[in-house]
Steps between C-alpha positions, in 0.01 A plus 500: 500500500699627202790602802509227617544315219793734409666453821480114500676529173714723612621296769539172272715725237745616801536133616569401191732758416688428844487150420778512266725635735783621264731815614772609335816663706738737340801541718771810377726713650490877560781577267369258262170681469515594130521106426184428646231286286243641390187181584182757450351256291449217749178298539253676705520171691826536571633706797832716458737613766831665489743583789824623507811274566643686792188501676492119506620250813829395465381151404339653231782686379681212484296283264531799229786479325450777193171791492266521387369140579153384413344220708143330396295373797215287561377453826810631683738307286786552235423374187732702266739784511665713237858661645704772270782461333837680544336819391264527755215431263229284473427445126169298483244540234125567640436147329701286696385679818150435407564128362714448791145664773196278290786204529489516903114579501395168304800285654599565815 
């Protein structure tokens, strides 16, 4: 009884956790990879990718216009995005990032 207990709440705990729905994208170049952001402290709710700029669709390479770029989604869609400056650098402070992530979760 006890499993099955723990796999009911199991379940609920993934749902919920997939409810929220928030990934966050960091797109950088090859010979930008010593500029890369460093987002280990993200939300366990929160689901990271990165990927490489030339390995992108043209269409995608298009809409970046400096690396690394940071893009928060929920559900599939853009909500904010954080480009570098001249440098190639993305200066961001972990608190902003993490303001910016609990902003999207109770808003959007």
């Amino acid at each position: 009884m006890k499993l099955y207990l723990s796999l009911i709440a199991c379940f609920f705990v993934s749902l919920c956790a997939k409810a929220q729905d928030i990934t966050v994208l960091q797109i950088n170049a090859k010979w930008n990879i010593e500029n890369n952001v460093e987002l280990n402290y993200l939300p366990s709710y929160v689901e990271y990718k990165f990927a490489y700029l030339e390995e992108q669709p043209q269409s995608i390479k298009q809409q970046i216009k400096s690396v690394p770029t940071i893009i928060v989604f929920k559900r599939n869609k853009a909500i904010i995005q954080w480009d570098a400056d001249i440098s190639f650098q993305l200066r961001i402070s972990r608190e902003k990032v993490l303001a910016s992530i609990k902003n999207v979760k109770e808003t959007f």
